[in-house]
C-alpha positions in Angstrom: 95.9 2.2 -46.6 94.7 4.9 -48.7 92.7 8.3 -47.9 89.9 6.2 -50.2 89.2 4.4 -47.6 87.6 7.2 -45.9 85.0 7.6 -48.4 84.1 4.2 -49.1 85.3 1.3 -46.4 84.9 -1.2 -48.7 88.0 0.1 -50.9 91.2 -1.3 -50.7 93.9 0.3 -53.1 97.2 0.1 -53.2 99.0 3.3 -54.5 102.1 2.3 -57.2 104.5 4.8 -58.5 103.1 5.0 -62.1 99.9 2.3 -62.8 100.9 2.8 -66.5 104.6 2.0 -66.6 106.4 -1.6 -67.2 105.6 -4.3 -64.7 108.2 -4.9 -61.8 111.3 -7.0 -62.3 110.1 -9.1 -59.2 107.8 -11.6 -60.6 107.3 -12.6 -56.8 106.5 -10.1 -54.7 105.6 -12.5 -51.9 108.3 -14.5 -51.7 110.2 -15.3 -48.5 107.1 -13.9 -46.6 103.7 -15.8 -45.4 101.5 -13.4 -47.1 99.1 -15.5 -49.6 98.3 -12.8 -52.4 98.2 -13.1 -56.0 98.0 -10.0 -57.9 97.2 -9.8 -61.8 98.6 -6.9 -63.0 97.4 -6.0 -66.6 99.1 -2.1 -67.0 99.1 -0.5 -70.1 100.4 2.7 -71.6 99.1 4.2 -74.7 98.5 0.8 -76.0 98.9 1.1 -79.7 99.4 -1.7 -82.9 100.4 0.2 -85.3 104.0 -1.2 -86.0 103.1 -4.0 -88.3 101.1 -1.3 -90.4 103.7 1.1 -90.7 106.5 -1.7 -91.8 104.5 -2.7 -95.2 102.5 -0.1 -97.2 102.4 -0.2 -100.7 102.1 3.4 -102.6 102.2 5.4 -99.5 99.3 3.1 -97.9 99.2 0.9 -95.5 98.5 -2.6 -96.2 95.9 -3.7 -94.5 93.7 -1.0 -96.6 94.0 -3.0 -99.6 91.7 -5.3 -98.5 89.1 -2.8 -97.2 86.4 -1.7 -98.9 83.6 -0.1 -96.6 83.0 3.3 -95.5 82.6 4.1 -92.1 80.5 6.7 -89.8 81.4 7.5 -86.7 78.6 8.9 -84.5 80.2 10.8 -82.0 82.7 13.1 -83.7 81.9 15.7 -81.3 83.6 13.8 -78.3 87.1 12.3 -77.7 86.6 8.8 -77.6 84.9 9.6 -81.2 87.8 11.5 -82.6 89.7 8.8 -81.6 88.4 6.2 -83.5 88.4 8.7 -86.5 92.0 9.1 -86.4 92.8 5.4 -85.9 90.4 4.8 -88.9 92.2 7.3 -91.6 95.7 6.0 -89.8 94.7 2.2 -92.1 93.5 4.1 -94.8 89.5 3.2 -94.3 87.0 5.7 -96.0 85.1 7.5 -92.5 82.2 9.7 -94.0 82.6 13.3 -92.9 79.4 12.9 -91.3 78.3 12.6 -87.7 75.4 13.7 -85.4 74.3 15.5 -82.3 71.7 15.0 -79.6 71.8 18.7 -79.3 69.5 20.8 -81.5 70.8 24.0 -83.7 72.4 25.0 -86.4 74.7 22.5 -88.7 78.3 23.1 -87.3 81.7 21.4 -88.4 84.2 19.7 -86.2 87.9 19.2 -87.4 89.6 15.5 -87.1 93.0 15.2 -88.4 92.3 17.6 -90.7 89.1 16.7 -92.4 86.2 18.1 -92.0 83.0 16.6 -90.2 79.8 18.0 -90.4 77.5 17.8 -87.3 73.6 17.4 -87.9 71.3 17.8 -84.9 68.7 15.2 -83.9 65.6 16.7 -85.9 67.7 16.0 -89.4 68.9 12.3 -87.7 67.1 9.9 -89.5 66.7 11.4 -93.1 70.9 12.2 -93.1 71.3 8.4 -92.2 69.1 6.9 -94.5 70.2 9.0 -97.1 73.8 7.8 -96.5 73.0 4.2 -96.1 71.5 4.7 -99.6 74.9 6.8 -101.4 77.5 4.4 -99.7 77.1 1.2 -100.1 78.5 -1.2 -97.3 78.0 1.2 -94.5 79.2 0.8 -90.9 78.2 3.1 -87.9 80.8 3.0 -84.8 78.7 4.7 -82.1 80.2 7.0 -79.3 77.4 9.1 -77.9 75.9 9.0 -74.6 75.0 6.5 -72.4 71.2 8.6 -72.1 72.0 8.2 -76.6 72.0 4.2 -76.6 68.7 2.5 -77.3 67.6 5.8 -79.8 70.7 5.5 -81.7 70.3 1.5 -81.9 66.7 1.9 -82.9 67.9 4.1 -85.8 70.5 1.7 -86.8 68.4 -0.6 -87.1 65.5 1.3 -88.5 67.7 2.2 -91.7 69.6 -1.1 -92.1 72.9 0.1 -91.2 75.5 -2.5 -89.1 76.7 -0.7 -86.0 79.4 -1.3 -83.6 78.1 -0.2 -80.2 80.4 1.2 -77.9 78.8 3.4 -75.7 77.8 1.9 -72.5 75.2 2.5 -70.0 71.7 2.6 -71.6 69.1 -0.5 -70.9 71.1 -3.2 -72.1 68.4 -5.4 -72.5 66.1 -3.2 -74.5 69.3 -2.5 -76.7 69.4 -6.6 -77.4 66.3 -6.4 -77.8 66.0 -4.1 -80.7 68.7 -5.7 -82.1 67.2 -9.4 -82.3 63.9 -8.2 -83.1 65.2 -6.1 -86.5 67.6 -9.0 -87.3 70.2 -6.7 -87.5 73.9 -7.0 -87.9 75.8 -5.4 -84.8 78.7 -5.6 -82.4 78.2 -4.9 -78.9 80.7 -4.7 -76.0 81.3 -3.1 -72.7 84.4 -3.2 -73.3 86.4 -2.5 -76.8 90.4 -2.9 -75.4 91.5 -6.2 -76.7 94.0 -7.2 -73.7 90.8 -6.7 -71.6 88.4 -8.7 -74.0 90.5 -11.3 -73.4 90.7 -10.9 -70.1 87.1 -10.9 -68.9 86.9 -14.2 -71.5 88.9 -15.7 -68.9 86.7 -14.5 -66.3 83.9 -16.2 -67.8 85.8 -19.6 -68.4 86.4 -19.7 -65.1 82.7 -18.6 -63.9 81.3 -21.6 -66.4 83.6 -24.1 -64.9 84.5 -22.7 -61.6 81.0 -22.0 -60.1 81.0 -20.8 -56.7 84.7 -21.5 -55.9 84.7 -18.3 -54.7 82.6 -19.0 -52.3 82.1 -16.1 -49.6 85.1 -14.3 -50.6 85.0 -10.3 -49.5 84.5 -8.1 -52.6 86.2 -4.3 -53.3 85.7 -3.0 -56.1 86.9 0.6 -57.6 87.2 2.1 -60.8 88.4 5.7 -61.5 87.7 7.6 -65.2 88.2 10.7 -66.2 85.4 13.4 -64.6 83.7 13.3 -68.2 82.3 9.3 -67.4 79.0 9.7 -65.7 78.2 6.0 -65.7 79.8 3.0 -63.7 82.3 1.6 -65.6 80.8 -1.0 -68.2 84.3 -3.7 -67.7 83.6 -3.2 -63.8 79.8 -4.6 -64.2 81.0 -7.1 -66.6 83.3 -8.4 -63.8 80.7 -8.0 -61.1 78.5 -10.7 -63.4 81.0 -13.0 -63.2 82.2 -12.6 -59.6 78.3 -13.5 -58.9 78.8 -16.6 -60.8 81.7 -17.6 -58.9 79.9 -17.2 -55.6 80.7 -13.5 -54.9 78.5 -11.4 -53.2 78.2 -8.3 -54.9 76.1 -6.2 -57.0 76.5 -3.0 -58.9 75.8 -0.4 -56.0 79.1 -1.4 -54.7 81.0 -0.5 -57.3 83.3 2.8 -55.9 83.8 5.0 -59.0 86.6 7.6 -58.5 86.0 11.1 -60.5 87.5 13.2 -58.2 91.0 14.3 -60.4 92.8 15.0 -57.0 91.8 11.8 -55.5 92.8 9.8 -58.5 96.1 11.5 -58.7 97.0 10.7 -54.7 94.6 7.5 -54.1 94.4 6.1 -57.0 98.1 6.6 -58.9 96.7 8.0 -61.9 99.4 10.3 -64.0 98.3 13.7 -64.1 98.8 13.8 -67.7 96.3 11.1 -67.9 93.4 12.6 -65.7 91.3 13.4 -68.6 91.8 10.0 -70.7 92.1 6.7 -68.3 90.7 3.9 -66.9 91.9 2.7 -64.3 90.4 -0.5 -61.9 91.0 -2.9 -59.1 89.1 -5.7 -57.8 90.5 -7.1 -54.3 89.0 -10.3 -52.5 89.5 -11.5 -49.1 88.6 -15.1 -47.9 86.4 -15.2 -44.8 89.1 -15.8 -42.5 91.4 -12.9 -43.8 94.2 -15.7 -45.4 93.7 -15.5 -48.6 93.9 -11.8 -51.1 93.1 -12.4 -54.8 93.8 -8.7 -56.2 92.8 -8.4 -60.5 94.2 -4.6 -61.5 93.9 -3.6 -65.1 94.6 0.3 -65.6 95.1 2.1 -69.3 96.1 5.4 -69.9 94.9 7.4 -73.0 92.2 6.0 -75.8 94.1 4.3 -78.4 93.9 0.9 -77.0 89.5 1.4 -77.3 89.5 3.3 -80.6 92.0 0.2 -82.2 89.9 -2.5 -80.7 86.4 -0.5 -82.4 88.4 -0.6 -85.6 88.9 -4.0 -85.6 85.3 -5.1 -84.9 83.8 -2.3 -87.6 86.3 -4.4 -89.6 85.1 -8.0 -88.3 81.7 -6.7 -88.4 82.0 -5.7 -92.7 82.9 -9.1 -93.3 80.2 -10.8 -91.1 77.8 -8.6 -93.6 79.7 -8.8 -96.8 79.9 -12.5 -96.2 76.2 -12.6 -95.6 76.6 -14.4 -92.1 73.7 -16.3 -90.5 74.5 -14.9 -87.0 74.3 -11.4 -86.9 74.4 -10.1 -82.9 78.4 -10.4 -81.7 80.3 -9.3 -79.3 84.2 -8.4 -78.4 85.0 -12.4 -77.8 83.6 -12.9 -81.2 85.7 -10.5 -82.6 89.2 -12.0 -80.7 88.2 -15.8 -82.1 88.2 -14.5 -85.6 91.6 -13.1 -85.4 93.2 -11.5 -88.0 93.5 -8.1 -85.7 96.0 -5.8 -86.6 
């Protein structure tokens, strides 16, 4: 039993050598015993899908750029999970604007991405830099990774100026940010959660909520995510998997959600890789039936951010062609973006 459980009873975890490495050879790990658990284990390290871009470029570029013709911002240059999605943007060759913004006021300032330079305005020059570049690039699509206090501002800008936004902050009222959304009839991507694998993971979640309601009927919930110390918020995959545990019958809500930021505590309790501490995302859900027979234990754990900044690629993607196309429906989500296909 881990030391977590001294801080939070309702915690189970159990500690693995490396959460991030290959799954075990034993594809049973019950077998020849009475214990009735099933485990999901979804672990992932520096998830990345590059390969197939790398093996056919044509003149030095690769070729799913061909077909790309939109420039991108990304709001949040000044942060990691921004610079990430920079970097996996110029890796396919799309055209990111050297532009970005800052919810801090001062003097204009440049950060450096892969070598290019982005210039940082402060909020009091927002909204006349965006419309301005809404208006000079034609096509335009925002990926937004600010602050969770940033989310129903920034989406009110969006949508103020016309520009299609892929919204991957999370926290924020979510149902203001719909809201704003419906109400300007704008085009825009929102999810919790931009990792593919995961994407299609909660969709299963939700298949089995809408068919499967209350089969888990009085089941004993744990639930405990650990981030890097940067994270202020509850994880946004963690309250998406709360929702459907509800549906199902579980009794739970967001309170009990036990987030780990501790970097010593997610290095002994929790198994995260201390090369990792500052870039993970790590979580485990663990349900007991009311007479203690039954375990169902769902673990998902990433290390690094290339798995989130490929998955807001291919939605800014998904999202240009919804716009280009001239799409009826104009709100989406991750799922959305997963039944189009075409991903890299």
């Amino acid at each position: 039993m881990s030391s977590l459980m001294l801080q939070n009873p309702t915690v189970l975890l159990h500690r693995g050598t490396n959460r991030c490495s290959s799954p075990p050879s034993d594809q049973n790990p019950c077998a020849g015993g009475d214990c009735r658990t099933i485990r999901f284990h979804h672990r992932m390290r520096n998830l990345s899908i590059r390969s197939e871009l790398a093996a056919d470029t044509n003149n030095g570029m690769p070729k799913q750029s061909q077909n790309l013709s939109f420039p991108l911002l990304v709001n949040g240059c000044t942060g990691n999970m921004g610079k990430e999605v920079v970097k996996a943007a110029m890796n396919i060759g799309l055209r990111v604007v050297p532009v970005s913004f800052s919810s801090r006021e001062g003097p204009d300032r440049v950060v450096q991405v892969d070598g290019v330079d982005i210039k940082i305005h402060g909020p009091s020059e927002r909204d006349d830099v965006l419309a301005s570049l809404v208006q000079q690039h034609q096509g335009l699509v925002v990926v937004d990774f600010t602050l969770p206090t940033a989310v129903n501002e920034n989406a009110e800008l969006y949508c103020k100026v016309g520009v299609p936004f892929v919204m991957g902050t999370t926290g924020g009222d979510r149902e203001r940010l719909f809201r704003t959304v419906h109400e300007a009839d704008a085009y825009a991507v929102i999810s919790p959660q931009m990792g593919k694998p995961l994407v299609a993971l909660l969709a299963g979640f939700e298949y089995m909520a809408r068919e499967f309601p209350g089969c888990l009927q009085g089941f004993i919930p744990q639930v405990m995510e650990s981030h890097q110390t940067s994270k202020k918020d509850a994880s946004g995959t963690a309250k998406a998997f709360i929702k459907y545990l509800q549906l199902l019958g579980v009794k739970i809500d967001e309170e009990q959600i036990n987030q780990v930021r501790d970097p010593m505590m997610q290095m002994e309790a929790v198994g995260v890789p201390k090369e990792y501490l500052s870039a993970h995302a790590f979580h485990m859900y663990n349900l007991t039936s009311p007479d203690q027979t039954v375990s169902l234990e769902i673990q998902h754990n990433v290390c690094g951010r290339s798995m989130y900044a490929e998955g807001s690629i291919d939605a800014a993607i998904f999202l240009a062609k919804k716009v280009q196309s001239k799409a009826d429906k104009k709100l989406y989500n991750m799922i959305d973006v997963l039944r189009e296909g075409n991903m890299r």
